[in-house]
C-alpha positions as CSV (number, residue, x, y, z in Angstrom):
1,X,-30.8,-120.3,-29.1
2,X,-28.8,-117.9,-27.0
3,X,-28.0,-115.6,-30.3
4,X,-31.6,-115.6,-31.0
5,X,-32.7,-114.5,-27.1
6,X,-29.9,-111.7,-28.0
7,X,-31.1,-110.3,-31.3
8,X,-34.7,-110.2,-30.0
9,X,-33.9,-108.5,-26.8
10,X,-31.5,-106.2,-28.9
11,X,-34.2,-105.6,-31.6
12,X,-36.7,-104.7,-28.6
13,X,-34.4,-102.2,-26.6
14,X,-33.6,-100.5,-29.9
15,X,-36.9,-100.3,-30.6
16,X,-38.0,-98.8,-26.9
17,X,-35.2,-96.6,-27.3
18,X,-36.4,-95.3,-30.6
19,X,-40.1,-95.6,-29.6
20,X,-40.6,-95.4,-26.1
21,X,-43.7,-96.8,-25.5
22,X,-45.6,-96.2,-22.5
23,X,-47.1,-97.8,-19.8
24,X,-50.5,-99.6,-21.1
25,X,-49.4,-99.7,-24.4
26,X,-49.9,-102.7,-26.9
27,X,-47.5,-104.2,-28.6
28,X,-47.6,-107.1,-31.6
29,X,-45.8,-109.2,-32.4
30,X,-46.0,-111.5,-35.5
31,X,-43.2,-114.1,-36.4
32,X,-42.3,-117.6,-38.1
33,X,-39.9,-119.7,-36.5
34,X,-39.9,-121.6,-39.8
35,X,-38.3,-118.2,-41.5
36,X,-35.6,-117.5,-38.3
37,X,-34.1,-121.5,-38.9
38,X,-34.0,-120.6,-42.6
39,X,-36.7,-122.6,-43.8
40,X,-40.1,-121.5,-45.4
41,X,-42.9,-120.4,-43.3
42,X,-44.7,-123.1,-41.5
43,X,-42.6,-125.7,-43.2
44,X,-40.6,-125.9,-39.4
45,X,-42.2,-124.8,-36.4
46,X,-39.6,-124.5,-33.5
47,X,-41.2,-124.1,-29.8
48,X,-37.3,-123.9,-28.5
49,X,-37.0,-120.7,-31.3
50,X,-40.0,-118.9,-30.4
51,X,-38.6,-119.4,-26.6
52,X,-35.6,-118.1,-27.2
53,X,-37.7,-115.1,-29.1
54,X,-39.9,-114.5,-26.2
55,X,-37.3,-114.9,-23.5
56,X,-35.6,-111.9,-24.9
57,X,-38.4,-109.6,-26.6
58,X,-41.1,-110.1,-22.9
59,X,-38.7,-108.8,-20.0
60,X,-38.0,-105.0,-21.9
61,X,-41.8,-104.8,-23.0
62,X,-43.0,-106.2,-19.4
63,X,-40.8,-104.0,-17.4
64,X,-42.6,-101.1,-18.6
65,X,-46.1,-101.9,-18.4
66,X,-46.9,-102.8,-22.1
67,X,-49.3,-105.3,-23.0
68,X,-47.6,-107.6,-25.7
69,X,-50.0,-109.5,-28.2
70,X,-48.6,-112.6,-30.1
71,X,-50.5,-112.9,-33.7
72,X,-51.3,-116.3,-34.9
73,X,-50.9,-118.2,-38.6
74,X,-52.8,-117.8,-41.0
75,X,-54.5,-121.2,-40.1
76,X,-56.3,-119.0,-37.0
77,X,-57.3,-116.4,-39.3
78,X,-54.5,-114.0,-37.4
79,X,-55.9,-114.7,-34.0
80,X,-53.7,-113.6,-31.1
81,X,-52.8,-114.6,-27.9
82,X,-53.0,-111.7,-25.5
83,X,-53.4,-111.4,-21.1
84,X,-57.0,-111.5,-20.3
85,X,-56.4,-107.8,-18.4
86,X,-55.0,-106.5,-22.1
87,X,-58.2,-108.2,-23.8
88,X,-60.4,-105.9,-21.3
89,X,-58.5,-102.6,-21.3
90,X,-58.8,-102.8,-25.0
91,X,-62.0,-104.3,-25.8
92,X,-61.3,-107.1,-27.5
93,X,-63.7,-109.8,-28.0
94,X,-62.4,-113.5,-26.6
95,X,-62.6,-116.7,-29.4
96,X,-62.3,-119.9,-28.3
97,X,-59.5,-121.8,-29.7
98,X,-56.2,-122.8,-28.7
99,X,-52.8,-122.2,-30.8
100,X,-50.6,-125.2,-31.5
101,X,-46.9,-125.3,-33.7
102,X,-49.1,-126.8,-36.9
103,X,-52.0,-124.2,-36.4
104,X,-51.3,-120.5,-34.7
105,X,-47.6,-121.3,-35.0
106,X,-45.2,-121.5,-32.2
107,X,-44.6,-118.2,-30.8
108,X,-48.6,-117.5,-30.5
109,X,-48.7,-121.4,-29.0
110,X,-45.3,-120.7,-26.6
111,X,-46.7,-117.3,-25.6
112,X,-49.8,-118.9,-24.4
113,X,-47.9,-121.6,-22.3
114,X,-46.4,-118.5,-21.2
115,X,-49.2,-115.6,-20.3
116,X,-50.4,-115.5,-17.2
117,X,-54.1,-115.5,-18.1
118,X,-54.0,-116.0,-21.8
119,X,-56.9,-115.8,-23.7
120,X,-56.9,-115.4,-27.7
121,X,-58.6,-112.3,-29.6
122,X,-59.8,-112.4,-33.0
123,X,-58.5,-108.9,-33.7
124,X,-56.6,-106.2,-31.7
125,X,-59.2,-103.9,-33.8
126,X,-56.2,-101.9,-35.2
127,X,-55.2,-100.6,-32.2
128,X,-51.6,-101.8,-31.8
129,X,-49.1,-99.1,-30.7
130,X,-46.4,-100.0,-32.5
131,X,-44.7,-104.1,-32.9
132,X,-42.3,-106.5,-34.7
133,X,-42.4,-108.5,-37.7
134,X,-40.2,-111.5,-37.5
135,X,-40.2,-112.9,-41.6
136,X,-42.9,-111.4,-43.1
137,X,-46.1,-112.6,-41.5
138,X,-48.2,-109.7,-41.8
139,X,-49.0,-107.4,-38.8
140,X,-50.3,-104.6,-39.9
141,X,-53.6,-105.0,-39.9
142,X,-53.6,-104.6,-35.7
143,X,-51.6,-101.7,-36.1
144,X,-53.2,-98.2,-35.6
145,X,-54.0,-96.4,-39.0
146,X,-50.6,-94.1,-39.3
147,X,-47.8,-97.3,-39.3
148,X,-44.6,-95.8,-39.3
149,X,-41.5,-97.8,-40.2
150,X,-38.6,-98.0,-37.7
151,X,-35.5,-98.2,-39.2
152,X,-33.3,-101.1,-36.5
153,X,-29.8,-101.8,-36.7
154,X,-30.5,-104.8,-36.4
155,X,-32.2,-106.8,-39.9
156,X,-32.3,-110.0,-38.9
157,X,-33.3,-112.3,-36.5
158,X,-31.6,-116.1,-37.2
159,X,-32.2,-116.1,-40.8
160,X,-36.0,-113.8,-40.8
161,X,-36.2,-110.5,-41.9
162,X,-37.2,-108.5,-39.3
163,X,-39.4,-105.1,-40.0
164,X,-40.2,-102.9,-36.7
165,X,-43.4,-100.3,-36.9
166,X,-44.2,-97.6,-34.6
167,X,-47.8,-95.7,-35.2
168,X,-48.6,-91.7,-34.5
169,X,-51.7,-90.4,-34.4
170,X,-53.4,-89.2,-37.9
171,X,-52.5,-85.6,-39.1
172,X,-56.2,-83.6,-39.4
173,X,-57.0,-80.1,-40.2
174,X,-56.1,-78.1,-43.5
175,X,-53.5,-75.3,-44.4
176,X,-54.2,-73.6,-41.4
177,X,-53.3,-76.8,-39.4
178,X,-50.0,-77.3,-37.3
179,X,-48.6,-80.2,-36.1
180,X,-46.0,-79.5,-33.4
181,X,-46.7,-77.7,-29.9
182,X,-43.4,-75.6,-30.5
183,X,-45.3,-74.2,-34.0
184,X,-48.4,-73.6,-32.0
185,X,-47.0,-72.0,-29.1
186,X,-44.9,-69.7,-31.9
187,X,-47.9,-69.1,-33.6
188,X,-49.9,-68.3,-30.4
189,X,-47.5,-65.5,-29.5
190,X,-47.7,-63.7,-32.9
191,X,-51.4,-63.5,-32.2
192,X,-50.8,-62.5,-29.1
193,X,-48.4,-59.6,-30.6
194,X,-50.7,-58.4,-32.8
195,X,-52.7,-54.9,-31.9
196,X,-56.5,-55.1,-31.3
């Protein structure tokens, strides 16, 4: 269990220090504990995995003031387990059920022993900054529209896959457009050169 506290705390500095997500931010986080013992998903729900997961992936996240949100199976239609303050700042409607290992999975059921004030959300309404994939469950649908793939050292937690994702925001305009403040500023100047 201690190797798997140590890749995800690992996986989550990396991704802080290639993403460095601030203060109020939300963060997902989908996983099978199944997948990290080597097994198919659902097939072996591990409360002592998803532990060892959340015991290394909550203190970096925490530490700077970003709201983590723990997605649920399938079984829960993808329900996640959120703080009751991150349900409000967000706007996200509360559901009434309650996560078990056989039906929400153990990281969404250990996160809510967890929380503080845990409440679960039907949907993060695709507003997710940026989050981890632990085997292939499926976050992106709470991620902002512009997912961006982050590239970690680290591939695997325990035997799962693991896929990070960071989001920007969308790219609007037309061939006039620029998107970085160093073009504008440079384009700003030679307008300002320019005779009347």
């Amino acid at each position: 269990m201690e190797g798997i506290r140590k890749a995800a705390e690992r996986a989550t500095l990396e991704l802080l220090e290639l993403f460095p997500m601030p203060q109020g931010s939300l963060f997902v986080l989908g996983g099978s504990t199944s997948e990290v013992l080597g097994e198919k998903v659902g097939t072996r729900p591990s409360l002592e995995v998803a532990e060892a997961i959340l015991e290394g992936l909550l203190p970096p996240l925490l530490e700077r003031g970003v709201w983590v949100a723990v997605q649920g199976c399938e079984h829960l239609n993808r329900a996640l387990v959120v703080e009751r303050e991150a349900a409000q700042a967000y706007g996200l409607e509360e559901v009434t059920v309650f996560p078990h290992p056989k039906a929400g999975g153990s990281l969404a059921t250990a996160a809510f022993l967890r929380f503080k004030d845990p409440v679960m959300v039907e949907s993060l309404k695709g507003q997710a900054h940026g989050g981890m994939d632990i085997g292939g469950v499926l976050i992106g649908m709470h991620l902002r529209p512009v997912a961006v793939p982050l590239r970690l050292s680290l591939r695997k937690i325990g035997e799962a896959l693991l896929i990070a994702a960071k989001t920007r925001p969308k790219l609007v305009g037309g061939a006039r457009a620029v998107y970085s403040r160093e073009e504008m500023l440079k384009r700003l100047e030679e307008y300002r050169q320019k005779p009347l």
